[in-house]
Phi, psi and omega in degrees: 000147181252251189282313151348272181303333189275003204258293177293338153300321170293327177278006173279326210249338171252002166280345194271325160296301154347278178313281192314337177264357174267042173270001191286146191293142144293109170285160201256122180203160187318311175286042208210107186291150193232345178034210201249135168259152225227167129052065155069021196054030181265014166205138218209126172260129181252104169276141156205151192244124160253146180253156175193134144220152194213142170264108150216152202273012182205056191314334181236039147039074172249180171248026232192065167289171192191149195235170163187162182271162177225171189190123186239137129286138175217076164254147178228203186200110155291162145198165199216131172232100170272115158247198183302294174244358147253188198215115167230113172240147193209183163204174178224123164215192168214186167178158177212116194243138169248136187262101188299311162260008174198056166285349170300332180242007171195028152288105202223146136279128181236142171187145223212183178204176176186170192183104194218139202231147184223116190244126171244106191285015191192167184258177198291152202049019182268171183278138154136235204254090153274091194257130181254094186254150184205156176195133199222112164246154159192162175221139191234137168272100196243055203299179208278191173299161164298262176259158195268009173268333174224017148267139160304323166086018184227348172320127166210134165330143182186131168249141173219154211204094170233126185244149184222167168198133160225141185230141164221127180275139195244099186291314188238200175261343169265329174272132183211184178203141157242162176235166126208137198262161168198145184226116173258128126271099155240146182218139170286131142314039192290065197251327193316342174119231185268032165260145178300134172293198179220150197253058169297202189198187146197149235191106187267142166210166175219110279134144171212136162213148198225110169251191185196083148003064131331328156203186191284000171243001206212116171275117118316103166234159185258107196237170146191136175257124140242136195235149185242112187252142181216106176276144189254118184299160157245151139293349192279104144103210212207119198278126202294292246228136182244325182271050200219175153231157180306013149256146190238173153219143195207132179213149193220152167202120186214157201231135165176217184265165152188202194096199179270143176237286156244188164317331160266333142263137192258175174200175157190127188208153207197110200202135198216224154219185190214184201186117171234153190220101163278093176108352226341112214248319215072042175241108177264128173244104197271147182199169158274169164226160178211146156251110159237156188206117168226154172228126167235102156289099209269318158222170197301359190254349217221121189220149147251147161206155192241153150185159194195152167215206160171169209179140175283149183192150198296232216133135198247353176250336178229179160263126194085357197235173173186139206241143174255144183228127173261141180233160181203117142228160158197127202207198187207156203224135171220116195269124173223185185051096171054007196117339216278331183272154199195083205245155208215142165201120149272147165262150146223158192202117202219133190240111160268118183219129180297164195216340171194183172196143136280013178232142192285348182277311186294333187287304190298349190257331196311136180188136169300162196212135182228144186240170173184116203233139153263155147232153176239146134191187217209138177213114216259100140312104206252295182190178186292350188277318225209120177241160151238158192225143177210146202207137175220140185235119176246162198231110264140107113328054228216151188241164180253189158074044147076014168256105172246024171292326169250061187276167127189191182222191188209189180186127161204114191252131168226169159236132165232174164226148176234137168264124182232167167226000000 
């Protein structure tokens, strides 16, 4: 992903949170949409449209800003399919954002889909079967810089395609095991001329982890992965790195807790090491790594949550070189006035650190790169036709080893309203 896209995935991984704490039930009571139902009411479509508008103060996220209003459409479609022991949920959507003063170079369209089905043979944590499918596309419109004098000059247009599978066996009531598979598609949109490319991939994984119910709050658990990157080279321009191939290998093993801690809270944390091998140059680079996920329901109204991971992973700016990256979000969600309200706060904290290079042009460009984001935001039932919402996002950027030309920092508050059924 490049500079853009990693800004919006951190801020992707702390809104995701915000939503995972708005799991606390709802009561389903008449002002609350319901949208349309099928098949005896095991399958239910939510259609809904949102409007926004947002001020923001650095739309091509430089260090050389420039601000503008934006005005977004966004319609989509939820649905939900229940049987006795599955799920199959999905959504569709599109947008289209204007850019008041410099939509000619970032007016864009974007649109995506996502799908996900779950089977269970027994009820939970009893002995027998689970299988869990996911599938996600999207192309996201990422125009280039404004100007080429004070822009990076790196923006691309990037489609993804991501599948996933996990079956897990429940031997006992203590013992248990899973596989999982994943298939990563990213790929730039590398049409810009003369500005320097961007690097995508695809990326085969595999995973098994084996636990063990020590008691009724606490999981021992065992994980280990291999992922396989086949980088997609451009035709654009001239490839920095000469002594590498398009493949990569990253393989990991990490140990630790999950389960319950009490009735209201879940955790899971984990921590081992990983090994990548890039490019395979025969240069291997190994570190520790960690996975955490935790939810504490303090009251029905009221959750905190975490998450975090690293990881090894190719660099989307040079051919040859490959960066590790740490994450932290966390943030709380709380619910009033009946339910209807829904204020929200989160962190995120996103770290890239190069870890090697072969070419004397990539050593001299090398630099660590670090984000750090807030968010506030309030989500308003009005009635069943209709919610409003309003969010403000601060943003920080900043690099190391004495390069601050792509420090920066950002501000973006938008209001919107969504119609729904």
């Amino acid at each position: 992903m490049n500079f853009k896209s990693k800004i919006a995935m951190v801020l992707a991984a702390a809104y995701s949170v915000a939503v995972a704490q708005q799991g606390v039930t709802k009561p389903q009571t008449e002002s609350r949409p319901t949208g349309f139902r099928f098949f005896n009411n095991h399958l239910t479509i939510k259609p809904y449209v949102s409007l926004t508008y947002t001020y923001d103060s650095n739309v091509d996220t430089t260090h050389h800003s420039v601000d503008d209003s934006i005005f977004a459409v966004m319609p989509g479609a939820d649905f939900e399919w229940r049987g006795e022991r599955w799920a199959l949920t999905g959504s569709l959507w599109y947008r289209y954002r204007y850019f008041c003063e410099y939509n000619h170079d970032m007016g864009e369209n974007s649109y995506g889909e996502n799908l996900a089905y779950t089977y269970t043979s027994s009820a939970k944590n009893e002995k027998g079967w689970t299988l869990m499918l996911s599938e996600r596309y999207g192309f996201f419109n990422q125009s280039d810089d404004i100007t080429s004098k004070n822009g990076r000059g790196v923006w691309r247009d990037r489609e993804t395609l991501d599948i996933a599978g996990v079956l897990e066996r429940r031997f006992t009531e203590r013992w248990h095991m899973d596989v999982q598979g994943q298939y990563s598609w990213l790929d730039y949109k590398n049409d810009t001329g003369h500005y320097a490319p961007l690097y995508g991939w695809s990326q085969y994984s595999a995973g098994v982890q084996a636990g063990y119910a020590a008691s009724k709050w606490t999981d021992l658990l065992v994980a280990a992965g291999y992922s396989r990157y086949d980088q997609k080279t451009s035709s654009h321009g001239y490839a920095l790195s000469r002594n590498y191939s398009n493949n990569s290998d990253a393989y990991s093993i990490q140990a630790g807790l999950g389960s319950h801690m009490t009735e209201n809270i879940t955790y899971r944390a984990l921590m081992g090491a990983s090994w990548f091998d890039y490019g395979n140059a025969g240069d291997t680079e190994s570190g520790w790594t960690y996975t955490l996920s935790a939810n504490w329901r303090i009251h029905r109204q009221v959750q905190l949550s975490l998450l975090g991971s690293s990881f090894y992973q190719p660099s989307e700016r040079y051919v040859g070189q490959a960066i590790k990256v740490y994450t932290l979000s966390g943030g709380v969600s709380y619910l009033t006035l009946g339910d209807r309200l829904n204020l929200n706060a989160n962190i995120s904290w996103r770290y890239e650190e190069n870890c090697y290079s072969d070419d004397a042009y990539t050593r001299r460009q090398n630099y660590d790169e670090s984000w750090l984001s807030a968010r506030l935001g309030a989500d308003y039932l009005v009635n069943r036709w209709m919610s409003v919402f309003a969010n403000v996002i601060w943003e920080e950027e900043w690099t190391g080893n004495g390069n601050n030309d792509y420090d920066y920092d950002r501000v973006r508050a938008t209001l919107g309203v969504r119609f729904h059924y």
